[in-house]
Wavefront OBJ file of the C-alpha trace (Angstrom):
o trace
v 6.205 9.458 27.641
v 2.909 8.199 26.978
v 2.934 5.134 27.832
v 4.588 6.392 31.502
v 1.666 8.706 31.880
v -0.679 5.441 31.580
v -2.263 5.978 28.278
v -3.313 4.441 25.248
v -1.266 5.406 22.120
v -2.449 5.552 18.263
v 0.428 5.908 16.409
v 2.059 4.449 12.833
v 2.946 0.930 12.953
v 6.791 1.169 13.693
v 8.675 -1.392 15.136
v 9.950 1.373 17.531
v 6.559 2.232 18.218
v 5.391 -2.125 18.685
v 8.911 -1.913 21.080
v 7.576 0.556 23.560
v 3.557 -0.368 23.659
v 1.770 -3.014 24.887
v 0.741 -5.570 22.720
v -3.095 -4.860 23.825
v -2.226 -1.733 21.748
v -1.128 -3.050 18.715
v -4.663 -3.039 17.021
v -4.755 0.379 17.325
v -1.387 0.706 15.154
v -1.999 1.742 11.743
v -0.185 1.913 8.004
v 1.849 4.703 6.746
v -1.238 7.374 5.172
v -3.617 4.677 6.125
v -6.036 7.772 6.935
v -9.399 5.316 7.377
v -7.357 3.070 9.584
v -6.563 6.632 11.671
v -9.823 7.420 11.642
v -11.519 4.712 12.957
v -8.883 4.341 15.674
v -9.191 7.632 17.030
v -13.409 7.408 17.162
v -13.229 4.125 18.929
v -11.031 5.512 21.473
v -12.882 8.924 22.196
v -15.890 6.372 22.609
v -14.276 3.590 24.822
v -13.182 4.968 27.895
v -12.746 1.441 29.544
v -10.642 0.688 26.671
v -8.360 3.675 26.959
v -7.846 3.018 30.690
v -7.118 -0.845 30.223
v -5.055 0.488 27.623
v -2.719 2.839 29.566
v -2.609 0.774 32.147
v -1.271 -2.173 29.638
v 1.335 0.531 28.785
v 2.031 2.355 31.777
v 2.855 -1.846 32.949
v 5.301 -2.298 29.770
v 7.078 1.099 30.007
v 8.151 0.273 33.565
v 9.854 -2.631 32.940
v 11.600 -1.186 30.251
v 12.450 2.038 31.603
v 12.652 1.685 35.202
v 15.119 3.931 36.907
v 17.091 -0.198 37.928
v 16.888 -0.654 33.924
v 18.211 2.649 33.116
v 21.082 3.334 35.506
v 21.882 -0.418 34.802
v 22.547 0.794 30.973
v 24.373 3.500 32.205
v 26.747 1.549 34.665
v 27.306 -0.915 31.812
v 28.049 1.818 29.179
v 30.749 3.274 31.706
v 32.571 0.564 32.247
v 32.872 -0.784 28.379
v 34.846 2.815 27.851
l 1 2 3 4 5 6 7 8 9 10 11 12 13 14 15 16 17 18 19 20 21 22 23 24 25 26 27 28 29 30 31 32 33 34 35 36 37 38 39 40 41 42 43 44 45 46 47 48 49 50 51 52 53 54 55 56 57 58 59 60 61 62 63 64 65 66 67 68 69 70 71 72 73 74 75 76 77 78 79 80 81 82 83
């Protein structure tokens, strides 16, 4: 939903998370309780607004290709017709 809504995400390093952002958002992925790593990602983004816009734009890109309404009723059509 974020990434739809064009912005930047800091979240735990997940590959589910690394599956739906865009790589130009990886560095601000962090470790499991890695609270310094947390920290520092959320003061550079409060202080880099050209960052969080390039950012959610990056993502806002990479969520429509992989949820585009052709992607999605695609899946659908395709999980139809296997039953």
């Amino acid at each position: 939903e974020s990434e739809l809504a064009g912005l930047p995400v800091i979240a735990t390093d997940l590959p589910e998370i690394k599956a739906v952002v865009s790589e130009a958002n990886y560095k601000y992925l962090f470790q499991k309780n890695d609270i310094d790593s947390i920290v520092s990602a959320v003061l550079e983004m409060s202080r880099n607004e050209k960052e969080r816009i390039y950012l959610g734009k990056e993502n806002r890109i990479k969520a429509m290709e992989l949820f585009s309404p052709t992607n999605n009723f695609s899946k659908i059509i395709s999980i139809i017709e296997n039953k």
